[in-house]
N, C-alpha and C positions, 0 to 999 in steps of 0.2 A: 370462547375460542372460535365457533363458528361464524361470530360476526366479525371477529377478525379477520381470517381469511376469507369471507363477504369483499370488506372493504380492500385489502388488499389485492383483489381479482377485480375492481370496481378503480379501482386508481391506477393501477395497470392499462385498464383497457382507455382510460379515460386518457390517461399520459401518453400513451401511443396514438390517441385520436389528435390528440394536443399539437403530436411531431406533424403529423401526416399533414392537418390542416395550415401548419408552420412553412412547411417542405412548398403547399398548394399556392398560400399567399404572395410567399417570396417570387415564385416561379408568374405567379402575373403581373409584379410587380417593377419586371425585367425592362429598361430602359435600352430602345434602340437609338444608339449616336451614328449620326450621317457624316461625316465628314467631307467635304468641299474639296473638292481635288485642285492643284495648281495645274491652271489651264495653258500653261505657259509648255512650248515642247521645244526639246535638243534640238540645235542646229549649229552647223559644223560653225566653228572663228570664222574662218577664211568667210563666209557667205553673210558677214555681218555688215552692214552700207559702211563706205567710206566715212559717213560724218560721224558715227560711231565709233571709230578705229581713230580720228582724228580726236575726238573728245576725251578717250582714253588716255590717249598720249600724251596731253595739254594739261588735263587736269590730275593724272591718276601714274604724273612718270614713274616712281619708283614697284610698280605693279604691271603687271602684265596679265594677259585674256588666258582664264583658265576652262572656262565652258563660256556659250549661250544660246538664247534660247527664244525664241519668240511668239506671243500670242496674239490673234488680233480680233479687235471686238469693232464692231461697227464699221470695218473697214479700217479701222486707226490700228497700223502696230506698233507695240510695246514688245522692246527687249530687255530680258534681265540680260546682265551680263558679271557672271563672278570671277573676280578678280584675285590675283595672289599675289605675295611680296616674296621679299626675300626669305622671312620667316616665317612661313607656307601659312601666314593665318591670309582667311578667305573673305571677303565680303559680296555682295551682290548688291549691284546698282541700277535703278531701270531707266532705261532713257528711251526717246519719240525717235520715231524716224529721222528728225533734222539734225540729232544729235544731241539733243539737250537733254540735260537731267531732268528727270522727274522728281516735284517735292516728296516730301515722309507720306505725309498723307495721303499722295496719288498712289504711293506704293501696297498699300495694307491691301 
């Protein structure tokens, strides 16, 4: 009887050592994600260049300018600019100061 309750004071302490070091490991095991902000920032429709307003129109009639936004990296800006239809689904498209689309891949 006495080495029973030996061992069960002995697997006790052991199982709670068990948690504790469980509880320890997890907690250094903690993964920080950075996330990458879109560098892209709100600017009013109206202060979008005219080749942009004319490329919309030309290529995107049945939609109209719902935000945009623009970033610029080395001196070159890029505007997103999102778009809506009639059936308020949204897209965003980036296009160069001349007005031209930007490929898929320029976009990511």
């Amino acid at each position: 009887m006495k080495k029973m309750l030996i061992a069960a004071v002995l697997f006790a302490a052991f199982g709670f050592n068990a948690m504790y070091a469980y509880t320890v490991v997890a907690s250094d095991d903690q993964v920080e994600v950075t996330v990458a902000q879109d560098e892209f920032k709100a600017i009013e429709t109206d202060s979008l260049p005219q080749t942009i307003k004319d490329a919309v129109a030309e290529n995107y009639k049945d939609q109209t300018i719902k935000a945009a936004y623009v970033k610029e990296t080395e001196g070159v800006k890029t505007y997103k600019v999102t778009l809506t239809d009639a059936e308020t689904k949204t897209s965003d498209v980036l296009f160069n100061e001349k007005g031209e689309i930007l490929p898929v891949e320029e976009q990511k």
